[in-house]
C-alpha positions as CSV (number, residue, x, y, z in Angstrom):
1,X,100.7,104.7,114.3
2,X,98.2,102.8,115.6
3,X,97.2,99.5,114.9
4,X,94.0,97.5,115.4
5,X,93.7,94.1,115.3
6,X,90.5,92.1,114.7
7,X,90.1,88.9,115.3
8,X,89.4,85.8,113.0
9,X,86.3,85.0,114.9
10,X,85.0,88.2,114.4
11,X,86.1,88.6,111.1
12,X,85.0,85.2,109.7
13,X,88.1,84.6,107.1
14,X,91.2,86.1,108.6
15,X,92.7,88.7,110.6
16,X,91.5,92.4,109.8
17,X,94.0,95.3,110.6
18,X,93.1,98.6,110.8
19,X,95.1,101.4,109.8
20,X,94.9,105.3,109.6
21,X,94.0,106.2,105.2
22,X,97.6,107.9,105.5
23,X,99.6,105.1,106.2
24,X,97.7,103.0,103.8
25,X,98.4,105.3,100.9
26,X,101.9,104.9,102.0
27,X,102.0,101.2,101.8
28,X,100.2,101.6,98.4
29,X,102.2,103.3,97.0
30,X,105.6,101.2,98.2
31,X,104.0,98.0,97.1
32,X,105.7,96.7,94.5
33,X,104.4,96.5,91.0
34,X,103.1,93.4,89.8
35,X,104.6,91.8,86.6
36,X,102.5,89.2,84.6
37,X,104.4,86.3,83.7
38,X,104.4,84.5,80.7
39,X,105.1,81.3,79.8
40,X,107.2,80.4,77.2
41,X,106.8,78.0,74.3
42,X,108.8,75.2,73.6
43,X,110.2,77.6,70.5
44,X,110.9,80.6,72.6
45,X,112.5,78.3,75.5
46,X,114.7,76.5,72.9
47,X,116.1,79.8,71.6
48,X,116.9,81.5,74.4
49,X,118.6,78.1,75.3
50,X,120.6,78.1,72.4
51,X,121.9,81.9,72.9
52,X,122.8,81.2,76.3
53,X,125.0,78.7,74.4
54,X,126.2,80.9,72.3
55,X,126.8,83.4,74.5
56,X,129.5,81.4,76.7
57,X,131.5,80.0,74.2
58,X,132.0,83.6,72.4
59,X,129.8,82.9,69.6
60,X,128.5,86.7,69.6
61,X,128.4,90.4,68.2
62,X,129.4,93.4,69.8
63,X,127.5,96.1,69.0
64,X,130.1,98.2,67.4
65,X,130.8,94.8,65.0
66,X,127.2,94.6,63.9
67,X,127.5,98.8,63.0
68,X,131.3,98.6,61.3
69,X,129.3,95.3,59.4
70,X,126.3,97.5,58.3
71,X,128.8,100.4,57.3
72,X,128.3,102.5,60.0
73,X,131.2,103.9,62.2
74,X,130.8,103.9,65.9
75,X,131.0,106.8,68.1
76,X,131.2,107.2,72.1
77,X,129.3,110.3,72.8
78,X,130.0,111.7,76.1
């Protein structure tokens, strides 16, 4: 593959590099995807807090518990 290289004077803001439309599909496509982060509120970071809590001293439901509670009886399907 080759690569050209054009300078920041002749560019004016950075670097340019030129590469053949195949290889830049390619690196489109393995980019990886971008994921918005939110910030939480004070609620939402005080919950999960609390469940992290929870969570290591025991204080949980499996999920066949929370079925067997709501009368339903739990099956592995395989």
């Amino acid at each position: 593959m080759a690569i050209i290289t054009i300078p920041k004077k002749l560019a004016r803001k950075d670097d340019l590099v030129v590469i053949p439309r195949k290889e830049y599909e390619i690196l489109l496509r393995r980019r990886p995807k971008v994921i918005s982060v939110v910030k939480l509120s004070e609620k939402e970071a005080r919950a999960i807090e609390k469940s992290d809590k929870e969570l290591v001293h025991g204080a949980y439901v499996t999920l066949e518990d929370f079925e067997n509670e709501l009368g339903r009886t739990h099956t592995k399907t395989r």
